[in-house]
PDB file of N, CA, C and O in Angstrom:
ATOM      1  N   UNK A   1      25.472  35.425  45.266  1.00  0.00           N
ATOM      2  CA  UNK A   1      25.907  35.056  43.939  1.00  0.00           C
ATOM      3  C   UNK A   1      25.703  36.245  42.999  1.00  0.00           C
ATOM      4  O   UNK A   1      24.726  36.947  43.260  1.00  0.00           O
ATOM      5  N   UNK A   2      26.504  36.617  41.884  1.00  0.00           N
ATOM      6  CA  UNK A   2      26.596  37.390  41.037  1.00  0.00           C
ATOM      7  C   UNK A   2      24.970  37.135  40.055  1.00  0.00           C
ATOM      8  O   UNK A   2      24.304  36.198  39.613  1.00  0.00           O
ATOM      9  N   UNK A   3      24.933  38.558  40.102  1.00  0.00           N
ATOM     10  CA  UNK A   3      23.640  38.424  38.540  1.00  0.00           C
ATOM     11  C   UNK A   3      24.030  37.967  37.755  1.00  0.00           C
ATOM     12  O   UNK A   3      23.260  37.091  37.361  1.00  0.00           O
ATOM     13  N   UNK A   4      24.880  38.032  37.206  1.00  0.00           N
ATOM     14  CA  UNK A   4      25.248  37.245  35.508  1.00  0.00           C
ATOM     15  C   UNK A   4      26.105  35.696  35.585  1.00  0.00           C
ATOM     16  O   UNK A   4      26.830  35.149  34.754  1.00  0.00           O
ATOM     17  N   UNK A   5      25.651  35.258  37.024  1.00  0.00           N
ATOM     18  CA  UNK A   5      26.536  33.848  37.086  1.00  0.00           C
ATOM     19  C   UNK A   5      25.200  32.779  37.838  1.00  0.00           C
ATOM     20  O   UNK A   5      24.317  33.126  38.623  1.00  0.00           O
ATOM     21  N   UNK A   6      25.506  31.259  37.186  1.00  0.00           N
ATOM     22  CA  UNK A   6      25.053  29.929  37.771  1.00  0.00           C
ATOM     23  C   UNK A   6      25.847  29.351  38.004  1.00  0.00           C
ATOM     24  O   UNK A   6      26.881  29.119  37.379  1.00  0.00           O
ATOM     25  N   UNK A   7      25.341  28.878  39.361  1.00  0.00           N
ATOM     26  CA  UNK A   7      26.039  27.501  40.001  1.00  0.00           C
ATOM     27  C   UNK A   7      25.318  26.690  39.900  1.00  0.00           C
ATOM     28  O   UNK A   7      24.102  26.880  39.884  1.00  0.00           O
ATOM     29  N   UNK A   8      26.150  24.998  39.756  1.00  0.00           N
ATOM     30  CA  UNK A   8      25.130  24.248  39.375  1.00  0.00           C
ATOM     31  C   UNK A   8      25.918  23.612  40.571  1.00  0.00           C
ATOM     32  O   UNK A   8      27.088  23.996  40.569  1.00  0.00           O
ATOM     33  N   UNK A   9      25.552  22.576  41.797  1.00  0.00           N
ATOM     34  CA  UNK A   9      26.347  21.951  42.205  1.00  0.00           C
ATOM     35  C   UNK A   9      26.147  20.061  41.662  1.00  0.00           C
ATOM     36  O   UNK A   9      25.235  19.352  41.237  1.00  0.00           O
ATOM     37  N   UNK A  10      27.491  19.918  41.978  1.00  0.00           N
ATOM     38  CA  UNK A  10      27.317  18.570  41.126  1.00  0.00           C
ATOM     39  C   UNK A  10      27.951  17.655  41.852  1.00  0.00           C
ATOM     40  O   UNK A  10      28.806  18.047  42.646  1.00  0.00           O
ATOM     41  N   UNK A  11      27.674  16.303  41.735  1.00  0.00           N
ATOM     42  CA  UNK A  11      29.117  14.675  42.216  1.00  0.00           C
ATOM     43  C   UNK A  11      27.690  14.303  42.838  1.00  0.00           C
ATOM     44  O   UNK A  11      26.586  14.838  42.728  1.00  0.00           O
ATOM     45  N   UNK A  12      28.057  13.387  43.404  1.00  0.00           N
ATOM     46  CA  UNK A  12      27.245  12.578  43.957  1.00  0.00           C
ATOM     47  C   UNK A  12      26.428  12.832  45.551  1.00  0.00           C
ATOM     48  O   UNK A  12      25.368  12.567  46.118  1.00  0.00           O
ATOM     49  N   UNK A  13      27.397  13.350  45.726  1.00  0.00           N
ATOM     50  CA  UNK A  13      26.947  14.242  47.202  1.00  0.00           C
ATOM     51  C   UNK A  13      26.712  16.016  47.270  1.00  0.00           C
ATOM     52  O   UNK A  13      26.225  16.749  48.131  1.00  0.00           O
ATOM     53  N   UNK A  14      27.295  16.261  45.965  1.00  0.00           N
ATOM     54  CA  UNK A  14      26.795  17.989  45.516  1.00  0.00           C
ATOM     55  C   UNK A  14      27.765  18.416  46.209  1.00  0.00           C
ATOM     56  O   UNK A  14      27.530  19.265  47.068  1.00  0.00           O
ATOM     57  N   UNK A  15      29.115  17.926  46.005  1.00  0.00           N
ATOM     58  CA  UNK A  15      30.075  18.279  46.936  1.00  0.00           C
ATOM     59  C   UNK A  15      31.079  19.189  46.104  1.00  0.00           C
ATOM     60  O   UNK A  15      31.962  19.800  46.707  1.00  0.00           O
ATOM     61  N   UNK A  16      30.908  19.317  44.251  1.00  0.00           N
ATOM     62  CA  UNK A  16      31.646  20.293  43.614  1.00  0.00           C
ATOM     63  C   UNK A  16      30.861  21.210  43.197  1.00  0.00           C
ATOM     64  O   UNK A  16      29.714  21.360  43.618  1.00  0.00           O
ATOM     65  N   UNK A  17      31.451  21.967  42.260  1.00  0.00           N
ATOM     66  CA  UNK A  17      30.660  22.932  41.790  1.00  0.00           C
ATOM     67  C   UNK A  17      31.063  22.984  40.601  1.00  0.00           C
ATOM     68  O   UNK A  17      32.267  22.750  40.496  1.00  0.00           O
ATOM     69  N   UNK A  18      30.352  23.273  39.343  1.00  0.00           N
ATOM     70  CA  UNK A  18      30.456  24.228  37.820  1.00  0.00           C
ATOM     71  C   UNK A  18      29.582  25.790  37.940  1.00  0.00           C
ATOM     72  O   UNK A  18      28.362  25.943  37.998  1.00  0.00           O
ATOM     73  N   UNK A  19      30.585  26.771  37.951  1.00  0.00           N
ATOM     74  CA  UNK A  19      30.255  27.968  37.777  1.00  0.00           C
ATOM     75  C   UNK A  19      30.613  28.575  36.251  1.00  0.00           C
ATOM     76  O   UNK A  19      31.720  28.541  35.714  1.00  0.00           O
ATOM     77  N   UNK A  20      29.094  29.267  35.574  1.00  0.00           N
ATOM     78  CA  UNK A  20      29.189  29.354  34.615  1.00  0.00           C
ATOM     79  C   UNK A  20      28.766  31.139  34.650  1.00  0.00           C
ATOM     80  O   UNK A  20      27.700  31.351  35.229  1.00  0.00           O
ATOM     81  N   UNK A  21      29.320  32.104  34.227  1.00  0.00           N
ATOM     82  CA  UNK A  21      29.515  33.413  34.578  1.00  0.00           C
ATOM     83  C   UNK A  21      29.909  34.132  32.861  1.00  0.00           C
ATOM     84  O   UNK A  21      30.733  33.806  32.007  1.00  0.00           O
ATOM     85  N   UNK A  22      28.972  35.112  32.921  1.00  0.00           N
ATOM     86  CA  UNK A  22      29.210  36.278  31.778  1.00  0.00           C
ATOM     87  C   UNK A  22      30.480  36.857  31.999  1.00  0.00           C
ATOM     88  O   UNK A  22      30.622  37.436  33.076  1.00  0.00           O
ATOM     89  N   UNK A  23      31.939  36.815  30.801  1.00  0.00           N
ATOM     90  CA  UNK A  23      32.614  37.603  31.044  1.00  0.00           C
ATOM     91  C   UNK A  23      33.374  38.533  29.943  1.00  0.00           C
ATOM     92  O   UNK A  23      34.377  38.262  29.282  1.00  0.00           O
ATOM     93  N   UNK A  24      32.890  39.251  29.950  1.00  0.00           N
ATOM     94  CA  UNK A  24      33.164  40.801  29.332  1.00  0.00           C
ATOM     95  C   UNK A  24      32.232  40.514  27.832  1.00  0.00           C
ATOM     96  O   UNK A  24      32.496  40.512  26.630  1.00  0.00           O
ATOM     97  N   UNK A  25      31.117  40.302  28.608  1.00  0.00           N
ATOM     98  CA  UNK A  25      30.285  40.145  27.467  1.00  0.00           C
ATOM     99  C   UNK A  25      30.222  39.721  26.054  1.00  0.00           C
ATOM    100  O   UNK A  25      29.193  39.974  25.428  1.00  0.00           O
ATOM    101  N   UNK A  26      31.110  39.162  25.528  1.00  0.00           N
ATOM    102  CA  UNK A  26      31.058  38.279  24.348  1.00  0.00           C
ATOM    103  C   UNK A  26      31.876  37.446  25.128  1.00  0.00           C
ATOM    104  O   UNK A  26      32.841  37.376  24.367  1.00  0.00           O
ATOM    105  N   UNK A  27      32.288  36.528  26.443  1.00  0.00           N
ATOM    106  CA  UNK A  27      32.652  35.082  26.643  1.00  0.00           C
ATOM    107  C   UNK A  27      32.039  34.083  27.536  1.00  0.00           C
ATOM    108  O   UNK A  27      31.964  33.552  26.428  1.00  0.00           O
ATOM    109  N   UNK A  28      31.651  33.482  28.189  1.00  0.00           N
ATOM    110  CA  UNK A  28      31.163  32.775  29.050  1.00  0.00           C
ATOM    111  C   UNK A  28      32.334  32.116  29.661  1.00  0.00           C
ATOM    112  O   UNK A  28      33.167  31.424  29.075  1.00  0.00           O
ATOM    113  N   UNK A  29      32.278  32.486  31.193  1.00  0.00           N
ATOM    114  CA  UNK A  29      33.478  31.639  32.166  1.00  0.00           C
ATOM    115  C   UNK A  29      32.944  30.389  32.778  1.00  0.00           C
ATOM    116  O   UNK A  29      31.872  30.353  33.382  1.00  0.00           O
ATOM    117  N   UNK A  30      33.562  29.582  32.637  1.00  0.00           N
ATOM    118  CA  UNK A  30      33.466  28.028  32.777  1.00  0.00           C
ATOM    119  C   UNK A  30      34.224  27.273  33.936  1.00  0.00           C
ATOM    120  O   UNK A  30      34.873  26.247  33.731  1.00  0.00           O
ATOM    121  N   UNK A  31      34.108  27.776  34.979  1.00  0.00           N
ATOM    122  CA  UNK A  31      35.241  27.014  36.163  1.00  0.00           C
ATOM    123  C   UNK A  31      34.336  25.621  36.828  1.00  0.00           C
ATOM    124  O   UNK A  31      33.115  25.648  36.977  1.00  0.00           O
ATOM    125  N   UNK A  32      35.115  24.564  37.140  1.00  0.00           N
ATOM    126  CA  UNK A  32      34.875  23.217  38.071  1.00  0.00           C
ATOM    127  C   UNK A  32      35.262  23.682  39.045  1.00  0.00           C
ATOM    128  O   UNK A  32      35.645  24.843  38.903  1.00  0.00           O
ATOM    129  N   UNK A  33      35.345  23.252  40.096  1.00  0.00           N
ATOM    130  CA  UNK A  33      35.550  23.398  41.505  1.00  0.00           C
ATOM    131  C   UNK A  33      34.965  22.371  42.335  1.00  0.00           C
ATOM    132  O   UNK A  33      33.799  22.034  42.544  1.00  0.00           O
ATOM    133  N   UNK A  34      36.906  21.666  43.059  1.00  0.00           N
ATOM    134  CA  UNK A  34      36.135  20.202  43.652  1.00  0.00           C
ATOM    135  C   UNK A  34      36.391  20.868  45.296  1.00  0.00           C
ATOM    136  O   UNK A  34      36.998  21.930  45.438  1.00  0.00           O
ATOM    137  N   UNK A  35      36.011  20.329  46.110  1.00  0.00           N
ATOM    138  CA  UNK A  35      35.963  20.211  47.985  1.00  0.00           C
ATOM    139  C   UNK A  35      37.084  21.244  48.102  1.00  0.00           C
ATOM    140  O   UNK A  35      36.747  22.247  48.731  1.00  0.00           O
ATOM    141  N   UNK A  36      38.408  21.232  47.617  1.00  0.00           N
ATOM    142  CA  UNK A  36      39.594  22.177  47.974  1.00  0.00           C
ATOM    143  C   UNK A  36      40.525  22.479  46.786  1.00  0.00           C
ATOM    144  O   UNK A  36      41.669  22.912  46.930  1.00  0.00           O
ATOM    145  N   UNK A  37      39.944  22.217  45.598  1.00  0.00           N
ATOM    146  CA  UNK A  37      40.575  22.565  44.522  1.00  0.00           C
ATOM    147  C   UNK A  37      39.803  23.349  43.299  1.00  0.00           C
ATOM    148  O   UNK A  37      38.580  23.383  43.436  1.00  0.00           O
ATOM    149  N   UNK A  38      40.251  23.885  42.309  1.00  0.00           N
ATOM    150  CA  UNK A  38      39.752  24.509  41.354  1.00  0.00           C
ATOM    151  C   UNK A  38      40.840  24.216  39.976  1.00  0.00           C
ATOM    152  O   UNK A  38      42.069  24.144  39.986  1.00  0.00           O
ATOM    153  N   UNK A  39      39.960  24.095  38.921  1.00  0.00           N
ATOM    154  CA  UNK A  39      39.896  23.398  37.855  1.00  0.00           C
ATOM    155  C   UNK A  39      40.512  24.921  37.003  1.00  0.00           C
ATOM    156  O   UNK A  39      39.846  25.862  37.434  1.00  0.00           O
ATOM    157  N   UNK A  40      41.632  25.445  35.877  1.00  0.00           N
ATOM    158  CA  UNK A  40      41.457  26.265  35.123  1.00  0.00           C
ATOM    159  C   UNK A  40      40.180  26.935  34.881  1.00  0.00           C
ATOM    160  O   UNK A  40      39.204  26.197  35.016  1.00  0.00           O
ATOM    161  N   UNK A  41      39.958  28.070  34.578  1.00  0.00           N
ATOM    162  CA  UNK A  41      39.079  28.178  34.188  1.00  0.00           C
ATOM    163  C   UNK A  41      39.125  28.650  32.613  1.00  0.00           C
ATOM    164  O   UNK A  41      40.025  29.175  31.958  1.00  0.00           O
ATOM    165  N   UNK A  42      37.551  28.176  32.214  1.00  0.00           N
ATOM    166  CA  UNK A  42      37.762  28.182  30.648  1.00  0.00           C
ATOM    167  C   UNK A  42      37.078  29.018  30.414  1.00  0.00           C
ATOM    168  O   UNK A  42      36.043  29.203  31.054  1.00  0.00           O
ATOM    169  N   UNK A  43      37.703  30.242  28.804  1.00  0.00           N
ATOM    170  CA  UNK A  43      36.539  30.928  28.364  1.00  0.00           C
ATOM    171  C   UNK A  43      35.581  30.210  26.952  1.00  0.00           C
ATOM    172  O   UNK A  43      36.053  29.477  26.083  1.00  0.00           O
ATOM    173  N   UNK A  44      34.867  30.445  27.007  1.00  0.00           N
ATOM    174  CA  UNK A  44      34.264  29.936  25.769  1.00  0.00           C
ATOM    175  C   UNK A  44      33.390  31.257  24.925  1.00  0.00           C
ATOM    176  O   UNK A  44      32.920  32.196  25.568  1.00  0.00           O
ATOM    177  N   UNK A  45      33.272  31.163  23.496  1.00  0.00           N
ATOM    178  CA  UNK A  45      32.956  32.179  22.737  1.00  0.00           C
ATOM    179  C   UNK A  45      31.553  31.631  22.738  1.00  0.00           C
ATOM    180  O   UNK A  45      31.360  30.463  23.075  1.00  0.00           O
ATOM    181  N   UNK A  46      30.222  32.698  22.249  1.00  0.00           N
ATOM    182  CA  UNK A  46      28.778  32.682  21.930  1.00  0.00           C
ATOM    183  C   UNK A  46      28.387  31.100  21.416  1.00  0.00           C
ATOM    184  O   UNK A  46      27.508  30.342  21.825  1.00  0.00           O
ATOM    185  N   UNK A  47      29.449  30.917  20.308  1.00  0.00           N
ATOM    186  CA  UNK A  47      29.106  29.606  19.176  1.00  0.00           C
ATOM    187  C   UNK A  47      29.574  28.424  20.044  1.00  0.00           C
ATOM    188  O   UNK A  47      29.103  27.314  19.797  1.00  0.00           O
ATOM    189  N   UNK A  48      30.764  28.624  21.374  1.00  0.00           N
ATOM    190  CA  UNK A  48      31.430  27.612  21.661  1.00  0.00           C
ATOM    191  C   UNK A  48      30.163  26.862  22.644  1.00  0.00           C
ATOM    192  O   UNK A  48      29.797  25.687  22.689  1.00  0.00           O
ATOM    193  N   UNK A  49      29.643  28.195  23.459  1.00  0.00           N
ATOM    194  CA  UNK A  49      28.796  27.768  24.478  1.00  0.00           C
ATOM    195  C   UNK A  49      27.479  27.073  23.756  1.00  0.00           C
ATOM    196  O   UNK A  49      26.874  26.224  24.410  1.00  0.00           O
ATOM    197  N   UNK A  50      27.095  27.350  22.650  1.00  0.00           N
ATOM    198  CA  UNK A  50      25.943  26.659  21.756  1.00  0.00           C
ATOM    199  C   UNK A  50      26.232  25.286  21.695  1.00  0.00           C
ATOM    200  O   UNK A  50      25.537  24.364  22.122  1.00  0.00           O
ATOM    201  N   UNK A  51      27.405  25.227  21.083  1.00  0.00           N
ATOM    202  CA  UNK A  51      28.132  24.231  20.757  1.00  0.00           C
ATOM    203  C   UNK A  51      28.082  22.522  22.049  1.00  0.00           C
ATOM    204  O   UNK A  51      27.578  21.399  22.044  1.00  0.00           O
ATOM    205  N   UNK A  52      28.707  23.129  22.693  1.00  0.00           N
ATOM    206  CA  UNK A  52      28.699  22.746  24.414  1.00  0.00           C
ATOM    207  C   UNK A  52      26.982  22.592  24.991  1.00  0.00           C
ATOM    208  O   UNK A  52      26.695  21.582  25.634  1.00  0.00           O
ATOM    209  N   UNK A  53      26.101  23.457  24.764  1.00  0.00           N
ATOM    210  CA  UNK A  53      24.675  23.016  25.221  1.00  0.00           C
ATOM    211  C   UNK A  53      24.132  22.260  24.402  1.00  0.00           C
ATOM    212  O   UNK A  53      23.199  21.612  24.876  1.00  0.00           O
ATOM    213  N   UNK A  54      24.481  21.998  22.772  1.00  0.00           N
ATOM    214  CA  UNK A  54      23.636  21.236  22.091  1.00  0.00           C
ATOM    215  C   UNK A  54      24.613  19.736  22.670  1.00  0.00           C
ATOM    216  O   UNK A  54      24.001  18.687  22.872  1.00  0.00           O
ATOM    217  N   UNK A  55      26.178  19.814  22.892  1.00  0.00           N
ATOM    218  CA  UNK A  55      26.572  18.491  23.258  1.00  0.00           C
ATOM    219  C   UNK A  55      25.635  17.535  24.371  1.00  0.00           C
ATOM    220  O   UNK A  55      25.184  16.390  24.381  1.00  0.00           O
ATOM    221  N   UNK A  56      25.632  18.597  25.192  1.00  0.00           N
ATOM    222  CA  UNK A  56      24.703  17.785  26.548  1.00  0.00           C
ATOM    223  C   UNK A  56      23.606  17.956  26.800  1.00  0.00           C
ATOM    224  O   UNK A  56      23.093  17.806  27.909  1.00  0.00           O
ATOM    225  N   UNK A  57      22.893  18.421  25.451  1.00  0.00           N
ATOM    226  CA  UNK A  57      21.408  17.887  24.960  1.00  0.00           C
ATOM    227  C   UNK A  57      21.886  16.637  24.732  1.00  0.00           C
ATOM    228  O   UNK A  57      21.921  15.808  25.641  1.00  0.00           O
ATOM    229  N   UNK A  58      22.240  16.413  23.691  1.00  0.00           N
ATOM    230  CA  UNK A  58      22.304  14.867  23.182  1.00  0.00           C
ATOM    231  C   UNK A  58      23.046  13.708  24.615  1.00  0.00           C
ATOM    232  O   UNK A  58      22.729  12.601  25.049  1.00  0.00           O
ATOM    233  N   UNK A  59      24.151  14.730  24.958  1.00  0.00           N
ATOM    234  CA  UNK A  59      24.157  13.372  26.100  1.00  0.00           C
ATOM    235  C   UNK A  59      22.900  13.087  26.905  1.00  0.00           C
ATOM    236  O   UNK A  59      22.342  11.991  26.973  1.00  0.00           O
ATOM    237  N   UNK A  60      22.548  14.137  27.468  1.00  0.00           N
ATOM    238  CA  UNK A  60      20.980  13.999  28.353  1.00  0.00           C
ATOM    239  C   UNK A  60      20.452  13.230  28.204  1.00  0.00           C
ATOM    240  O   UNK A  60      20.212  12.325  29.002  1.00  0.00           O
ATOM    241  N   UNK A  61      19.967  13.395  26.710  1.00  0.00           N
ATOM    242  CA  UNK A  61      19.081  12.425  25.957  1.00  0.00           C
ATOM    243  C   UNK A  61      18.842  10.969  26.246  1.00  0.00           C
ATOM    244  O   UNK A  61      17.745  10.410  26.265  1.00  0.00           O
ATOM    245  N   UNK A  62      19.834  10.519  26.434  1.00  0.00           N
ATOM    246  CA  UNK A  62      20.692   9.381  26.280  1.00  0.00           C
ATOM    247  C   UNK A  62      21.080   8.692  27.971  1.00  0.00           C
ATOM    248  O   UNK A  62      21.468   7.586  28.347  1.00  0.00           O
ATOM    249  N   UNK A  63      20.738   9.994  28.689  1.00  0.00           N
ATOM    250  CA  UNK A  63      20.722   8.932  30.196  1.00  0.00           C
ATOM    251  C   UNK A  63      18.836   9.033  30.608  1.00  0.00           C
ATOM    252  O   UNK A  63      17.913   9.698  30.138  1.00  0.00           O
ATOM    253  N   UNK A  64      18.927   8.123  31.575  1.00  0.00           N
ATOM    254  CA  UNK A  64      17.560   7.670  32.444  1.00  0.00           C
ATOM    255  C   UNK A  64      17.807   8.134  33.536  1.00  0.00           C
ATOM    256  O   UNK A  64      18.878   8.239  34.133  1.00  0.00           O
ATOM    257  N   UNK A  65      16.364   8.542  33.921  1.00  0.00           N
ATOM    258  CA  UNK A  65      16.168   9.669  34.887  1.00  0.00           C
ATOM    259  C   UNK A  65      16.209   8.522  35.945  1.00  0.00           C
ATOM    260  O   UNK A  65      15.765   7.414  35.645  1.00  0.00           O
ATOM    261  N   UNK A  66      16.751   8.777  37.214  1.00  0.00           N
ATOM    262  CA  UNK A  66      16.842   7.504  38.244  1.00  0.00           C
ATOM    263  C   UNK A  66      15.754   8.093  39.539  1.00  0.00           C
ATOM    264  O   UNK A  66      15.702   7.795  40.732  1.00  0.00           O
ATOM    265  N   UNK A  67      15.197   8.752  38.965  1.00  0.00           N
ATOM    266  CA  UNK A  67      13.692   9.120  39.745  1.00  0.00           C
ATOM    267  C   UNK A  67      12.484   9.234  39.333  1.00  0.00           C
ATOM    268  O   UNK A  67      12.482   9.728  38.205  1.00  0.00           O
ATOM    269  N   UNK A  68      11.254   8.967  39.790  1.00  0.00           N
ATOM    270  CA  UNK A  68       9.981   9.703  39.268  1.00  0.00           C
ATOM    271  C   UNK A  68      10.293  11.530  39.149  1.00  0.00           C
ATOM    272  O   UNK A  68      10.079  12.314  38.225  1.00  0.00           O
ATOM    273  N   UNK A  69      10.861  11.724  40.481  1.00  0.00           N
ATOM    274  CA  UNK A  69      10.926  12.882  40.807  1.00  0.00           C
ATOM    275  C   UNK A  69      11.996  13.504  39.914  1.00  0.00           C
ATOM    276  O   UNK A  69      11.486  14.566  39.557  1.00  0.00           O
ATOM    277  N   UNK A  70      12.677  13.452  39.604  1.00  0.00           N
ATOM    278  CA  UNK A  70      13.725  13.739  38.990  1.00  0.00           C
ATOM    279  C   UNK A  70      13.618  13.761  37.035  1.00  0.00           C
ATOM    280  O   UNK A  70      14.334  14.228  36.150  1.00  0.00           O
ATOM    281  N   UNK A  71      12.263  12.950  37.066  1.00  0.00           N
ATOM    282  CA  UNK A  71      11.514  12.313  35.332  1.00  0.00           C
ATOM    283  C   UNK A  71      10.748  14.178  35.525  1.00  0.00           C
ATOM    284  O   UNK A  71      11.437  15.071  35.033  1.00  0.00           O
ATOM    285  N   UNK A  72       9.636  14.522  36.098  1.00  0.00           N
ATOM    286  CA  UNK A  72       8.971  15.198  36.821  1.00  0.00           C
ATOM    287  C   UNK A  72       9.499  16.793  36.514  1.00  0.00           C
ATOM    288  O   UNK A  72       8.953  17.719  35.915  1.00  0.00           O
ATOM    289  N   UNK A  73      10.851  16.677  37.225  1.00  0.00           N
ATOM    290  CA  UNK A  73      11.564  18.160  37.301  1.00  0.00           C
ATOM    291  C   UNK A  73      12.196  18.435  36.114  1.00  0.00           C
ATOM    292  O   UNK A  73      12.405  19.612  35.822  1.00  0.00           O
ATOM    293  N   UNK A  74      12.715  17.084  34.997  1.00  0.00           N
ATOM    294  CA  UNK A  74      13.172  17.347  33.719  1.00  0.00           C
ATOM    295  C   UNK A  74      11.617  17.792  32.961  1.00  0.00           C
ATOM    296  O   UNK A  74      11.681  18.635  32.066  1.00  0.00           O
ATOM    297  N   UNK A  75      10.840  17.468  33.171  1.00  0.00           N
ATOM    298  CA  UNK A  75       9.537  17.757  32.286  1.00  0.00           C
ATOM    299  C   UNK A  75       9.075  19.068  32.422  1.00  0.00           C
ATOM    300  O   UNK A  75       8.633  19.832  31.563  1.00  0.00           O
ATOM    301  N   UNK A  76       9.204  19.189  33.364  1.00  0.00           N
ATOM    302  CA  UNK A  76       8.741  20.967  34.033  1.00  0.00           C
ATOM    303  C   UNK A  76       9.539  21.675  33.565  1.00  0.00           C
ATOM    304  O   UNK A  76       9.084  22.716  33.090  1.00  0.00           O
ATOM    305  N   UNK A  77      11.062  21.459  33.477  1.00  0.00           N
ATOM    306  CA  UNK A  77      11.992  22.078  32.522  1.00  0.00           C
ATOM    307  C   UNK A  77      12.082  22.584  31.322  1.00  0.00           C
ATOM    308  O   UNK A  77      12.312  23.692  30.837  1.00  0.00           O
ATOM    309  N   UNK A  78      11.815  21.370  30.894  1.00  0.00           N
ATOM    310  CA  UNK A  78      11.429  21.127  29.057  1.00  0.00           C
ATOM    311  C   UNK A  78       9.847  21.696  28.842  1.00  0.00           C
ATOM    312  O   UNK A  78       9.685  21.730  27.622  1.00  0.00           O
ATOM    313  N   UNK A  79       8.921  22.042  29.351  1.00  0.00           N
ATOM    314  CA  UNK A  79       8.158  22.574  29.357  1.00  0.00           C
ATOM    315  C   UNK A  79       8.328  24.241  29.322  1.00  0.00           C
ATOM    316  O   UNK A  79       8.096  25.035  28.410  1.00  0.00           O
ATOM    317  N   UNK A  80       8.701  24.396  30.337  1.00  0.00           N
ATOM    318  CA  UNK A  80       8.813  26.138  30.632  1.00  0.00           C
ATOM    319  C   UNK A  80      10.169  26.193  29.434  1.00  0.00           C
ATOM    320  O   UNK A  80       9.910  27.206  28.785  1.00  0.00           O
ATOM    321  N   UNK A  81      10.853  25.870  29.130  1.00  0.00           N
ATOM    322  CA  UNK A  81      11.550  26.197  27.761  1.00  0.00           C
ATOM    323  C   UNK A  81      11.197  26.617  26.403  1.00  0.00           C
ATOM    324  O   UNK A  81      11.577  27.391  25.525  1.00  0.00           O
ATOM    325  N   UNK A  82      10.215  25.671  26.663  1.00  0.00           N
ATOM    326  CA  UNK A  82       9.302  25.741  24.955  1.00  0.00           C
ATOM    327  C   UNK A  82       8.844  26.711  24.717  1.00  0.00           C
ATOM    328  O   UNK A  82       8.239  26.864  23.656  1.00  0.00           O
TER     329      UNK A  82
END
C-alpha cells in the first residue's frame, strides 16, 4: 500500500473497500470499490474532507457498538486521539 493512502475494508463480510489517498497535495482521493467493480472516484478539497469527518462523527455517534470488543477498540481510538 502507498504511504499517503488508507484502506478501510468495509460490508459485512469486508468484501469492499474505501480507499482514501493524498492527491497532489491540496485533494484527498475518495474511491469505493465493490468484489468486481469500482465506484468514480471523488476528489475532495482540505474543508470538504473536514466537512465529511465531522459528518461521520455525528453519524458514529448515533450508532451502538454491537460488541464489547468493538465498544473497547472505539475507546482506544478516542483515546489515542485526544
Amino acid at each position: 500500500m502507498k504511504e499517503n493512502m488508507v484502506e478501510v475494508r468495509v460490508g459485512l463480510h469486508e468484501e469492499s473497500s474505501v480507499e482514501l489517498e493524498i492527491f497532489t497535495r491540496q485533494l484527498l482521493a475518495l474511491r469505493i470499490m465493490g468484489q468486481s467493480e469500482r465506484a468514480r472516484t471523488s476528489l475532495l478539497t482540505r474543508a470538504q474532507a473536514v466537512r465529511l469527518r465531522a459528518a461521520l462523527d455525528e453519524l458514529i455517534a448515533e450508532l451502538c457498538p454491537t460488541t464489547p470488543a468493538e465498544s473497547a477498540a472505539e475507546e482506544a481510538t478516542r483515546l489515542r486521539a485526544a
